[in-house]
N, C-alpha and C positions, 0 to 999 in steps of 0.2 A: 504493500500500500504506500503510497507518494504521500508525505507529510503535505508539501509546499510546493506549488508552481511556481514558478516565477516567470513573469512573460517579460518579453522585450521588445519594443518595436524597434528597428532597423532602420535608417537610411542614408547613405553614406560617411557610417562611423566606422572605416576602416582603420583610422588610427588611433582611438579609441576603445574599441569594442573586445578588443585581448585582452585589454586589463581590465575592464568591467567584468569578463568572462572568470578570469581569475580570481578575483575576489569573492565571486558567488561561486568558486568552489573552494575554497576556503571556509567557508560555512561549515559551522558543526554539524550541522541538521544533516544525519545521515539519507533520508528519504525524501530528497527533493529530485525534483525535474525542474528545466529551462528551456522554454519558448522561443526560438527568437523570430520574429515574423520581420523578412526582408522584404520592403516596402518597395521593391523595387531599386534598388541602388545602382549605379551607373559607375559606380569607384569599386576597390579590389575587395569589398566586405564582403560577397558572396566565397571568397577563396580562403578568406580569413577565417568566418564562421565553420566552411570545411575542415580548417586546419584545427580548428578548439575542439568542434565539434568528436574528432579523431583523438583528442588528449583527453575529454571528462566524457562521465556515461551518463546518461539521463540528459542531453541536450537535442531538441528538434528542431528541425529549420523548417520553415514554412516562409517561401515564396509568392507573393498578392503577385497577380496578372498585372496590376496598377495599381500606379502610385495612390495610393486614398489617403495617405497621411495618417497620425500616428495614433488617432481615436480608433480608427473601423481596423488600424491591426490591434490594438490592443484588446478589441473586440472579438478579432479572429481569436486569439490568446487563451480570452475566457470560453469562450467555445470549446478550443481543444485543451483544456486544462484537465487533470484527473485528480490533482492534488486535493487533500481537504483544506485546507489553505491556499490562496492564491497573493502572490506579493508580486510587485512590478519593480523594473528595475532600468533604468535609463542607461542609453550606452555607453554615454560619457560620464555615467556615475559610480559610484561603491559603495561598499557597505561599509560598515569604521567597523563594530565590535566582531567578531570570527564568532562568539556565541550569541547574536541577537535572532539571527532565524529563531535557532533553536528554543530561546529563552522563549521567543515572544510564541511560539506554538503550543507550547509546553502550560504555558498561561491562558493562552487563549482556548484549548482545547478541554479544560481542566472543568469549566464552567459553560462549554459551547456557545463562549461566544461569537456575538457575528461579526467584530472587529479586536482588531490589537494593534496598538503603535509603540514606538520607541522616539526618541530623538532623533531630531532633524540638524544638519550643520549645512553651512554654503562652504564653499572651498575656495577661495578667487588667491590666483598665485597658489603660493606656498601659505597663506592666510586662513585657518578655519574661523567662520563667522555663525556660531550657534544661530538655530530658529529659535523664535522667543517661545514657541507652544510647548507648555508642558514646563518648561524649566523651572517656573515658581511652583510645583508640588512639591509639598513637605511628604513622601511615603512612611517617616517617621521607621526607617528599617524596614522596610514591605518590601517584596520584588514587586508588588505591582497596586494600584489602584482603579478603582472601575468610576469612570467619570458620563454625566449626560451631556448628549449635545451641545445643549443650553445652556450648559457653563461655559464653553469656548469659543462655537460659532465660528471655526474656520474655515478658511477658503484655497487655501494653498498648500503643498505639497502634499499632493493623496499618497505619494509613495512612502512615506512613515510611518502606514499600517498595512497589515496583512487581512483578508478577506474572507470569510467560510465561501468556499465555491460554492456551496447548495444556497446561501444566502441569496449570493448574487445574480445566480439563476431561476431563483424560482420570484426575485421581484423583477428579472429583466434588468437590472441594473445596469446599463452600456453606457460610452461614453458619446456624447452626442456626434453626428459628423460635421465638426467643424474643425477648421485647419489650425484655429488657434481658439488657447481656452478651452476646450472642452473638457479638464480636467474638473475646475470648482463646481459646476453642474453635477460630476459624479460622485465627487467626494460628499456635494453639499447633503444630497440623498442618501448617499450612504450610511454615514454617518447619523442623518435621523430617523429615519429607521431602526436603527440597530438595535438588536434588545439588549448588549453591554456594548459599551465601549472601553477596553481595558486597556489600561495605560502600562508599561512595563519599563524599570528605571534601566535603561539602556539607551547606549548612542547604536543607532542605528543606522539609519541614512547620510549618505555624503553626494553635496547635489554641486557639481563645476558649477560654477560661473566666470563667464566676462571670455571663454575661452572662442566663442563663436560668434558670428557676426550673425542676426536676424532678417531676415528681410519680408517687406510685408508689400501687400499688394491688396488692389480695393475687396477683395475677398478675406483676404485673409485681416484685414480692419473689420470688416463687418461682423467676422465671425469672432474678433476679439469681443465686439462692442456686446455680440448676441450674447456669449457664455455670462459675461455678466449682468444683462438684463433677466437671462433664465434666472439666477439667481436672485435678482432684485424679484421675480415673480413669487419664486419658492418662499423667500424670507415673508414676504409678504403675505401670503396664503398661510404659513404656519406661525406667523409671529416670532419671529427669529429675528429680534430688530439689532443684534449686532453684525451678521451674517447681510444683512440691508446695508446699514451704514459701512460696511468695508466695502461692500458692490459698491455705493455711490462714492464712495471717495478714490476709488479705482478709476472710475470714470471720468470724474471731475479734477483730480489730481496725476495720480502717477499714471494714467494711460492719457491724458489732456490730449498730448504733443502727437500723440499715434494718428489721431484723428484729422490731424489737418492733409493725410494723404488722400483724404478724399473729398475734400471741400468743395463740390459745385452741386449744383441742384440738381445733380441728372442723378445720383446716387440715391433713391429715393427709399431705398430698404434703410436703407444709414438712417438718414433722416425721421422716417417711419418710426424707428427701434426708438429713437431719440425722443421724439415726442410722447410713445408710451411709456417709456422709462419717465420720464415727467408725471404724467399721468398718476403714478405709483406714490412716487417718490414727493408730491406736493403735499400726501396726507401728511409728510413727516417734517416738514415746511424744510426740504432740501431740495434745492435747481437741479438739473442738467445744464453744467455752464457752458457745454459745448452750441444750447441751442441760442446764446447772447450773441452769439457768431451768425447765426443762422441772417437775420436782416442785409450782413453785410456780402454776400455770395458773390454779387452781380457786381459790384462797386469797392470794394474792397480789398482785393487777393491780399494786399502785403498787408496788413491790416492783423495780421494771425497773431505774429510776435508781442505785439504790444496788446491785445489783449487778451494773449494767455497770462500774460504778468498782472495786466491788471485783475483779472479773477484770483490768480492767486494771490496777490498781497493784499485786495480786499475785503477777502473773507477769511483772511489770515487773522491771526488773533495780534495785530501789532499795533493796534489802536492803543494810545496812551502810553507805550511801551518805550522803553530805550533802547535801541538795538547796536550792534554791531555788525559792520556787514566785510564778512570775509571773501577776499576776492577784485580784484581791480580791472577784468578783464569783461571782453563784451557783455556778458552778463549781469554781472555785479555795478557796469557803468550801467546799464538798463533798469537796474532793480534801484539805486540810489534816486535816476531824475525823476523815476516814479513814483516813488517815496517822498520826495519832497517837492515835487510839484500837486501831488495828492493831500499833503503835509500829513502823510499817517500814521508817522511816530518820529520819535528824536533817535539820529544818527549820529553817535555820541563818538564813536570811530568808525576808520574802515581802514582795513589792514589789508593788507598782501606781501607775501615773503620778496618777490619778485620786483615790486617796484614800490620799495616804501624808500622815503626818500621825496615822491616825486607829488607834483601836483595835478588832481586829474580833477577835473570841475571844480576849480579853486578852494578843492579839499587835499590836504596833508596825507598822505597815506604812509601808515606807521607798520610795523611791524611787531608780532606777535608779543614781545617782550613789553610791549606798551600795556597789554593787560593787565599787569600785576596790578595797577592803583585804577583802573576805571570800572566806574560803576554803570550798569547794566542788566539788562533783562534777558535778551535773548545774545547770540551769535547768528546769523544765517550766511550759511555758505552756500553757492551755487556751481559745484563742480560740473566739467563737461561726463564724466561718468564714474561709474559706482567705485573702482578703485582706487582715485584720486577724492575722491569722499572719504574714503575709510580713510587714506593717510592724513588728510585732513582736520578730521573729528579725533584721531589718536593724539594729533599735536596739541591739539586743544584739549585734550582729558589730563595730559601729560603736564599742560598747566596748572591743573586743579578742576578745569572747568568740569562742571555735572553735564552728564551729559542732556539731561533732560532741558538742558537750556540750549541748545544747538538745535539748528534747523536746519534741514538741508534740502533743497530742490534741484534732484535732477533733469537736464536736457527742460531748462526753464525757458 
């Protein structure tokens, strides 16, 4: 009997997928199988996967006719799974502990339930960056703890639990087919659903970042914008009003910038999703700030830049506030005229390692050192990406600074 599936969608991770392959057999769980559904790749992973496939036992390759993208294989996955567990496992990902399979089965199967997770980490460089879910339980010496949906309401990485196969098939459980996001729709369901949700004090999941580049297309926007509308729908129908507010602040914040690759009025599904996401979302008196854009389509193209910034700093909480604004570069010159030509709080400095020294809007730009004697509320930094944020946010913890007073907006 097969403990643990594990599927894997495929699609040109040939230089990745050997050592993903290795790691999930390093696993103690003596009774596992691995899925890997090639999506079609067009690089040397179908010769790679032969080649693992020949090293471990228990690995099956399964070939799509076409590319469908990584929902409807992961879908093929659950289909031909046998295990009583089913976990998923990205190609450019690992696992960190050598006994979390094992642990989190062991747990899970002890009480049947219909999920299990472990800790989650991001990995960028040589850099581990924990997921925050889960890290404040006290188990108090427990291997594990049984938690409700309702207390966490998350929406991101489904791969940090494992799955009863019977569970996921007898509700249909699949991941929707869209090319991006389809994840938080399946986890969102999943998860509420379940009759336990058992937590197991284990690092588990190791998920790359920053190591590939994305690329998105008017489809693959929309089906961003849809996975989290389904979920603004779900939160709403079941009253899951923190699982709501992470869908609208996805939208209205960290995916803002996504959306300007389809900005005309000929995109009419976009728009559509947009105004019923509104619809939803007005009971809880939260916008969709993408549709504040909507008036300007025809007259406006360049018009984007300056009012994503203004949506974000004026439902920013910096009213009345002292800030400090990290950074002297296009951004950070953007985020200051707006700032006080809006007059929405006092800019008490503005730092940059690079050119303090210099005069840039006949403001002084200082250097980090300048902090020790100034007083202030917040920090916001506007790095061009996530790993130039973390060295960022470390220099500044390194001065004392809490983190909870740092702000940070990327690709503003």
């Amino acid at each position: 009997m097969i403990s643990v599936t594990t599927i894997m969608p495929v699609y040109n991770m040939a230089e990745y997928i050997e050592k993903a392959i290795a790691e999930w057999g390093k696993q103690s769980l003596k009774q596992k199988e691995l899925i890997c559904i090639d999506d079609c790749s067009n690089d040397s992973t179908a010769s790679v996967l032969k080649r693992c496939a020949s090293k471990y036992e228990n690995i099956r390759i399964i070939t799509l006719e076409k590319n469908s993208g990584a929902g409807p294989a992961r879908n093929r996955g659950i289909i031909e799974a046998k295990g009583e567990y089913i976990s998923f496992l990205d190609a450019d990902d690992r696992y960190i502990d050598k006994n979390a399979l094992e642990r989190m089965y062991e747990a899970a199967r002890r009480d049947n339930c219909d999920v299990c997770g472990g800790m989650v980490s991001d990995l960028l460089d040589d850099t581990i960056l924990p997921y925050e879910r889960f890290r404040n339980i006290d188990f108090n010496g427990n291997e594990y703890i049984d938690l409700s949906y309702s207390s966490f309401q998350d929406d991101y990485y489904y791969q940090g639990f494992i799955y009863k196969n019977e569970y996921l098939k007898r509700n249909d459980f699949i991941f929707p087919d869209l090319r991006r996001n389809q994840d938080p729709p399946f986890l969102s369901k999943a998860m509420f659903y379940a009759n336990t949700i058992r937590v197991v004090n284990t690092e588990y999941y190791l998920h790359l970042i920053g190591h590939k580049t994305v690329s998105h297309n008017p489809r693959s926007i929309c089906d961003s914008f849809k996975g989290f509308l389904m979920n603004i729908e779900f939160a709403d129908q079941n009253g899951l009003d923190i699982l709501l507010q992470k869908s609208a602040y996805r939208i209205n914040r960290t995916f803002l910038y996504l959306w300007r690759g389809i900005l005309n009025d000929e995109c009419h599904e976009f728009w559509d999703m947009a105004f019923k996401a509104e619809s939803i979302l007005k009971k809880y008196n939260i916008n969709v700030d993408i549709l504040g854009y909507y008036p300007y389509l025809h007259n406006r193209n360049d018009y984007f830049d300056e009012y994503m910034t203004m949506v974000k700093l004026e439902n920013a909480f910096f009213h009345g506030k002292r800030l400090i604004i990290y950074g002297a570069g296009n951004n950070g010159i953007r985020i200051y005229r707006y700032i006080k030509g809006k007059n929405l709080c006092e800019v008490t400095k503005w730092i940059d390692k690079n050119k303090s020294g210099e005069f840039i809007e006949d403001i002084f730009i200082s250097d980090i050192s300048s902090l020790n004697d100034c007083v202030f509320d917040y920090v916001l930094i506007s790095p061009g990406d996530r790993h130039v944020s973390e060295e960022i946010k470390q220099e500044l913890r390194n001065t004392g600074i809490d983190e909870k007073r740092i702000v940070e907006w990327i690709n503003l």
